[in-house]
C-alpha positions in Angstrom: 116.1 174.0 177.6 119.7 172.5 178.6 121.5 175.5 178.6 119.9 177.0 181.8 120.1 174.0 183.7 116.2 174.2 185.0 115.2 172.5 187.8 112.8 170.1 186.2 112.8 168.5 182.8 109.8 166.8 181.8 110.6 164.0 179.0 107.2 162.5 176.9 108.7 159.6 174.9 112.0 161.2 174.6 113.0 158.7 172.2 109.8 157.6 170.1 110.3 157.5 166.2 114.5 157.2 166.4 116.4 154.5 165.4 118.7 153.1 167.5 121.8 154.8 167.2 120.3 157.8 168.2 117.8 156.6 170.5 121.0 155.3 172.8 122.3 158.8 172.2 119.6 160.2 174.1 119.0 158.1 177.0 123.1 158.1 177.4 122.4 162.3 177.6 119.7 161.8 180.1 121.8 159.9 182.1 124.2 162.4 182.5 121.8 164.8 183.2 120.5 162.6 186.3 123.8 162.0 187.6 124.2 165.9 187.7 121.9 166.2 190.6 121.1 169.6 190.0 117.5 168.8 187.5 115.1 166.6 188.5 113.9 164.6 185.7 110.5 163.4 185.0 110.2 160.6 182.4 107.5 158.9 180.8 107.8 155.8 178.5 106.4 153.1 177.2 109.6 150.6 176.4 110.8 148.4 179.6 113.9 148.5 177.3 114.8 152.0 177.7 115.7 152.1 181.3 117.9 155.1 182.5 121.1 153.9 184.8 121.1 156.2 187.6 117.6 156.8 188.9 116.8 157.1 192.3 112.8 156.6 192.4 110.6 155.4 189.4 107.1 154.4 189.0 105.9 151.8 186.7 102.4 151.3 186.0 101.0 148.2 183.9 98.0 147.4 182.8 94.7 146.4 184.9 97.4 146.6 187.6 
């Protein structure tokens, strides 16, 4: 999906199920991709921990909130 550079990558739990090594791997590649400013990236998770350096607007929703 990369190669083309689309406009908009949507990311379900990009990183559920690796270990740690690679799960910083990803979340390191997202962050580039945000700071590329040309795709707008959608992403959905359930771990506080993973936060992304370099977003501009997020949404957090908790529970009974």
């Amino acid at each position: 999906a990369m190669v083309k550079h689309p406009p908009l990558l949507i990311l379900d739990e990009p990183c559920l199920g690796l270990d740690d090594m690679n799960r910083q791997l990803v979340l390191a590649l997202i962050e580039k991709i945000c700071a590329g400013k040309e795709t707008t990236v959608l992403y959905v998770n359930h771990h506080a921990e993973d936060q992304i350096a370099g977003i501009e607007h997020y949404l957090a929703l908790e529970k009974n909130a």
